[in-house]
Backbone as CSV, one residue per row, in Angstrom:
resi,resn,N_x,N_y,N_z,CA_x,CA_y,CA_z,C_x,C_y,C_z
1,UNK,3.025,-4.933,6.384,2.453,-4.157,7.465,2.321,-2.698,7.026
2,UNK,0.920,-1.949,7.055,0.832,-1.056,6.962,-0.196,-0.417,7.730
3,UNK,0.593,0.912,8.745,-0.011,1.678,9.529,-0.384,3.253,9.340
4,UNK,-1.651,3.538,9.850,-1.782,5.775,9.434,-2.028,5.983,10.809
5,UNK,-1.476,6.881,11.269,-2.475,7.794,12.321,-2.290,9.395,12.367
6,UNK,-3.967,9.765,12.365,-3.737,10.760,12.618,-3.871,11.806,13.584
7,UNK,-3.322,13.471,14.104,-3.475,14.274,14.481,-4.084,15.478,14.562
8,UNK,-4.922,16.037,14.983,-5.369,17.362,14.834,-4.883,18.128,16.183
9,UNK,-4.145,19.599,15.776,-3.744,19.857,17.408,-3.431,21.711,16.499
10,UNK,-3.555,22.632,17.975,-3.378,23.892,17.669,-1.932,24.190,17.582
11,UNK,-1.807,25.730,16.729,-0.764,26.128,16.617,-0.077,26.235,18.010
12,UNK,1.102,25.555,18.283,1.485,26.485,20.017,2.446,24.923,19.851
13,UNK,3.636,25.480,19.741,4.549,25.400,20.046,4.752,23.753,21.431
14,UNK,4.055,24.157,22.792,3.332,23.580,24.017,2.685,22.031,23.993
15,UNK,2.480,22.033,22.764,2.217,20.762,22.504,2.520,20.021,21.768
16,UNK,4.224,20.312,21.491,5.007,19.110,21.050,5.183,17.989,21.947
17,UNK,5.355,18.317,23.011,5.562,16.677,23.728,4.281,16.049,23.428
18,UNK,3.334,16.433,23.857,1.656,15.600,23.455,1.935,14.991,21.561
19,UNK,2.741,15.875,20.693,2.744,15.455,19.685,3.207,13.932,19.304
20,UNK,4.465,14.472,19.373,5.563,13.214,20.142,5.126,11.924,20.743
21,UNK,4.002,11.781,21.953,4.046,11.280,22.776,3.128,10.117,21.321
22,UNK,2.469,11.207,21.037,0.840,10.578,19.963,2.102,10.156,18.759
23,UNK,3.089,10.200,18.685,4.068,9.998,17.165,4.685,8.459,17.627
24,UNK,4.894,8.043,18.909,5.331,7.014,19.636,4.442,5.620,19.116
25,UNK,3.108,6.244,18.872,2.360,5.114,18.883,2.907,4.098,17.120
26,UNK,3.370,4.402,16.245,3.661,4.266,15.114,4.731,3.324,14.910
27,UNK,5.635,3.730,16.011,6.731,2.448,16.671,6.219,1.426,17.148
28,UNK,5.333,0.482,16.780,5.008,-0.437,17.082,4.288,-1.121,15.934
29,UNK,5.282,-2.287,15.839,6.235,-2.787,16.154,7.353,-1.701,16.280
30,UNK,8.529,-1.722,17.319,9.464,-0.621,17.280,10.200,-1.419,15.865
31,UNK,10.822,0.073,15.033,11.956,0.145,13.966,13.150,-0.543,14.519
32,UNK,13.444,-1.964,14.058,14.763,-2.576,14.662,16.413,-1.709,14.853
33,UNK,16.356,-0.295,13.987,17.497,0.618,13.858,16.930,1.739,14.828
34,UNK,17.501,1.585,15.782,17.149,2.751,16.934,17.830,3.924,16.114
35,UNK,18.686,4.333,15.638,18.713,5.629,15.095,17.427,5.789,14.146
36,UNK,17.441,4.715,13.467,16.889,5.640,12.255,15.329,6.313,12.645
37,UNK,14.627,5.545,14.114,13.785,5.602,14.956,14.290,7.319,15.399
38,UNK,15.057,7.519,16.142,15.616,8.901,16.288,15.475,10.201,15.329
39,UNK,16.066,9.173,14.221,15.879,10.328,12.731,14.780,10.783,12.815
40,UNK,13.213,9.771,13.090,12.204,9.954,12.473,11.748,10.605,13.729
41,UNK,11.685,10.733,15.321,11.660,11.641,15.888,12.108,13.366,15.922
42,UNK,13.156,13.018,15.154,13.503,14.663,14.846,13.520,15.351,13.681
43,UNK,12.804,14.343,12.868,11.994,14.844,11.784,10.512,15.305,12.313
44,UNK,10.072,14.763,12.742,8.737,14.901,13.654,9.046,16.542,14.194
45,UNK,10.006,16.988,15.508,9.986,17.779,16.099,10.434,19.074,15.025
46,UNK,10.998,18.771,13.907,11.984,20.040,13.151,10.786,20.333,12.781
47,UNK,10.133,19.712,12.007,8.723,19.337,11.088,8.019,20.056,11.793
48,UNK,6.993,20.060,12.884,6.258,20.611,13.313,6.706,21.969,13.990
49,UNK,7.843,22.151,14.527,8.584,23.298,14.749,8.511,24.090,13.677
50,UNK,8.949,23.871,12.566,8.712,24.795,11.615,7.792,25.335,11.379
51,UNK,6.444,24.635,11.305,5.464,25.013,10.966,4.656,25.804,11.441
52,UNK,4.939,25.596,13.266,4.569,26.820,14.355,5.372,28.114,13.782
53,UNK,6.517,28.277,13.963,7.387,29.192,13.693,7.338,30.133,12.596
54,UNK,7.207,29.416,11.748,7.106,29.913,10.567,6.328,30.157,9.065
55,UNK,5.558,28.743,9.442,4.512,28.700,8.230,3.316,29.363,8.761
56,UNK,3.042,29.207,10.394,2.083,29.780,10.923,2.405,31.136,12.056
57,UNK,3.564,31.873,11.533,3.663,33.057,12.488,2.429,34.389,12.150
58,UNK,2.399,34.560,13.152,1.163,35.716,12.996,-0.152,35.244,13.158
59,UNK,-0.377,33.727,12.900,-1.985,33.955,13.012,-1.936,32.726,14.238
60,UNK,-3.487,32.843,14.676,-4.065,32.509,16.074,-3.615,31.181,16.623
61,UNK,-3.537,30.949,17.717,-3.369,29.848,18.199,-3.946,28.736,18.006
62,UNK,-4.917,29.321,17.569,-6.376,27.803,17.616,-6.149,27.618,16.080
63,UNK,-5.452,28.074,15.047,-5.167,27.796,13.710,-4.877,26.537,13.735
64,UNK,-5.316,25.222,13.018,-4.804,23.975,13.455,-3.894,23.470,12.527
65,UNK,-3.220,22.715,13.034,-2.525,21.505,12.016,-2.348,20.378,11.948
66,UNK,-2.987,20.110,10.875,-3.258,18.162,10.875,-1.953,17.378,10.392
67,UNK,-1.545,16.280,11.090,-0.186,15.287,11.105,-1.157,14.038,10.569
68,UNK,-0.333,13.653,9.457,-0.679,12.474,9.499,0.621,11.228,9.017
69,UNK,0.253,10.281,9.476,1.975,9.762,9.350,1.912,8.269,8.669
70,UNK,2.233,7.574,8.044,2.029,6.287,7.083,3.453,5.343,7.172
71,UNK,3.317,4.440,8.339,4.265,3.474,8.141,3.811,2.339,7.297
72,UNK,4.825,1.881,6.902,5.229,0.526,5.972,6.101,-0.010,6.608
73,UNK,6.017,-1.104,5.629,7.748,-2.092,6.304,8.997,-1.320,5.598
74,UNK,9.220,-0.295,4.690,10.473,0.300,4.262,10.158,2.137,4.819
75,UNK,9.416,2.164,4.831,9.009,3.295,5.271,8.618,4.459,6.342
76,UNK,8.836,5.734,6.718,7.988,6.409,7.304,7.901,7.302,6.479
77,UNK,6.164,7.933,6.382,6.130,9.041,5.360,4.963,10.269,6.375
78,UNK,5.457,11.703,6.302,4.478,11.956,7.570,4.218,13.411,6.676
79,UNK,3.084,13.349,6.776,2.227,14.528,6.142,1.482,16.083,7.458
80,UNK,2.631,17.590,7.300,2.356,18.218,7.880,1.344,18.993,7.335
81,UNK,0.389,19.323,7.757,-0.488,20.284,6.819,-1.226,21.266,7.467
82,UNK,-0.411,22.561,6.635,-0.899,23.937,7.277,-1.232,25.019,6.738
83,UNK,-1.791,26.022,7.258,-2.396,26.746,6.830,-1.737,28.661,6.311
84,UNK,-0.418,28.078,6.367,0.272,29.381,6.267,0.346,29.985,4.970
85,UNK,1.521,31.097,4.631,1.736,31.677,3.272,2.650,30.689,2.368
86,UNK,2.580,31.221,1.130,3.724,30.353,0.185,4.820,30.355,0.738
87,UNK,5.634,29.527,0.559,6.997,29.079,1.445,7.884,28.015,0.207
88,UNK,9.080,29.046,-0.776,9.915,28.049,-1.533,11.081,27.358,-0.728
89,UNK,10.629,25.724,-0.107,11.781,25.061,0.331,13.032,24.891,-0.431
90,UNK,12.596,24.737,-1.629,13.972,24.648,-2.177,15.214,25.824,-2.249
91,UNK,14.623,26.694,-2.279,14.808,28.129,-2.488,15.971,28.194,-1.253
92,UNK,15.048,28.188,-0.011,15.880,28.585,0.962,16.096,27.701,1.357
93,UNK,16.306,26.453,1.267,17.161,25.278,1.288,18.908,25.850,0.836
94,UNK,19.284,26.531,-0.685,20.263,27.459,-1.089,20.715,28.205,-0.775
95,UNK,19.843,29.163,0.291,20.248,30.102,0.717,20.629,30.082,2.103
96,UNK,20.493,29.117,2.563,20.797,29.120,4.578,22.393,28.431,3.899
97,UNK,22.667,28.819,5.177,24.154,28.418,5.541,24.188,27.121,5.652
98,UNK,25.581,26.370,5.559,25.760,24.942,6.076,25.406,24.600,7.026
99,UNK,25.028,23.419,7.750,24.778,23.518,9.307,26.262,23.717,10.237
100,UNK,27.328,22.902,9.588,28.285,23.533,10.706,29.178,25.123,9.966
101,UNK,28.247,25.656,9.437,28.335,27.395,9.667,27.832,28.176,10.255
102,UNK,26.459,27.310,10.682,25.524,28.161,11.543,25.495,27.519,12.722
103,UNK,25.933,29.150,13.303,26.208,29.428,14.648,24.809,29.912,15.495
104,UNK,24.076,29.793,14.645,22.586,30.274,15.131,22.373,29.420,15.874
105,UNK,21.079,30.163,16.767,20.244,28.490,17.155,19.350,28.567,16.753
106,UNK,18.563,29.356,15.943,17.170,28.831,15.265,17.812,28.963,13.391
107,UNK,16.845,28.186,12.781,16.907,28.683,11.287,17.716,27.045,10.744
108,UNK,18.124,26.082,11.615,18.790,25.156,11.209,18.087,23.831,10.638
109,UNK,16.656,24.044,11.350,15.608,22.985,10.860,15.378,22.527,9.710
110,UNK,15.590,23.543,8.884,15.328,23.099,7.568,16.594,21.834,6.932
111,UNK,17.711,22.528,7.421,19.257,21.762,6.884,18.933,20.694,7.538
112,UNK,18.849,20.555,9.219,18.782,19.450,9.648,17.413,18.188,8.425
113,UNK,16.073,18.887,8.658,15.781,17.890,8.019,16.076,17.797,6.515
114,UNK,16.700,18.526,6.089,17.258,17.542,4.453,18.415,17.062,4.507
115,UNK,19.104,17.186,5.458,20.156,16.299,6.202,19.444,14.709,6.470
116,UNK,18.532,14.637,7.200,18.080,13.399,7.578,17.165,12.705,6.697
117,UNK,16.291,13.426,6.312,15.455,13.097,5.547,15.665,12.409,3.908
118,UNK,14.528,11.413,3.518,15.245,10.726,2.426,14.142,11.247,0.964
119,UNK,13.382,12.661,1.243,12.255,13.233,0.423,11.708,14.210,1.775
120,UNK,11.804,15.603,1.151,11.155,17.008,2.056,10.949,17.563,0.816
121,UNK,9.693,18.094,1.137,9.062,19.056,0.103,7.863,20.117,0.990
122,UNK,7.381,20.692,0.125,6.868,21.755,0.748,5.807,22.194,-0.616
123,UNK,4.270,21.906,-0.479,3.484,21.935,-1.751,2.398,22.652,-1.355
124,UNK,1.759,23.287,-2.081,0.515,23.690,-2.281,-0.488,22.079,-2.511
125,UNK,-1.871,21.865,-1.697,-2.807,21.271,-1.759,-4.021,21.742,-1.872
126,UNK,-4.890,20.936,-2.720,-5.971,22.004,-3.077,-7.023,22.161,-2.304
127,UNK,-6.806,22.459,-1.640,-7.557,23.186,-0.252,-7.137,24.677,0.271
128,UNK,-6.212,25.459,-0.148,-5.551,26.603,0.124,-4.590,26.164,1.347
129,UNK,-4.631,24.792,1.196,-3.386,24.955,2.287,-2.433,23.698,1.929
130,UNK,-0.626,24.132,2.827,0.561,23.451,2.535,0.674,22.177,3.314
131,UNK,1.268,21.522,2.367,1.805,20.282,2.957,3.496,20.288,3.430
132,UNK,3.895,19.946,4.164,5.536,19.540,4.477,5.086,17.978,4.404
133,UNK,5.850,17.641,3.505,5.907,16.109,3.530,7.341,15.515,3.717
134,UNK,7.655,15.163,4.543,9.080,14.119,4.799,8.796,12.590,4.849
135,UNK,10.211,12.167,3.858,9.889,10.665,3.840,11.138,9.871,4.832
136,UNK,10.929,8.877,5.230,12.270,8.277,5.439,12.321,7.036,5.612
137,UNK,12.926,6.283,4.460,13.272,5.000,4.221,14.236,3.970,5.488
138,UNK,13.872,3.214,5.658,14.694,2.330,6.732,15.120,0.745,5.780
């Protein structure tokens, strides 16, 4: 079994639940491991959170970003792609705090998803714009 679907939706934060709601459809057949179903929901929300926040701070709302997401039978693999500045994940992957050091409430997204995640990267595509790609094996 192999499934894609994709998204086109503006920068804004506002339309994560609509994201979400459109990320639901991919569970079907639902993932027999309700967590790992969870995982891949809050990979979804860190994922696109970030990308409002941070890959795309400063520029317009209507800046878009395309989701696209690829189940298998071992797999979820979900492709964020945006239009922001260079961004070294690994980099500051090193440099943030542990998650139970941070007492913050923003800035944890990143830990969380390489916490959950089973492949996060962060690439240049040749189009002038980035990919966040997270994988996660079931």
């Amino acid at each position: 079994m192999k499934s894609q679907i994709n998204l086109r939706v503006n920068t804004d934060l506002g339309v994560l639940s609509s994201v979400l709601s459109w990320f639901d459809q991919i569970n079907i057949p639902p993932i027999s491991n309700q967590q790992i179903w969870w995982q891949c929901q809050t990979l979804m929300i860190e994922g696109f959170t970030n990308i409002v926040e941070h890959a795309h701070k400063g520029l317009p709302k209507e800046t878009p970003i395309e989701i696209e997401v690829l189940r298998s039978d071992k797999s979820i693999k979900i492709h964020i792609l945006s239009q922001g500045a260079p961004f070294d994940l690994e980099q500051q992957l090193q440099v943030q705090s542990e998650l139970a050091d941070n007492e913050l409430e923003r800035g944890r997204g990143l830990k969380i998803m390489a916490a959950i995640a089973d492949k996060l990267s962060y690439e240049k595509i040749d189009d002038n714009r980035y990919c966040l790609f997270i994988g996660k094996c079931y």
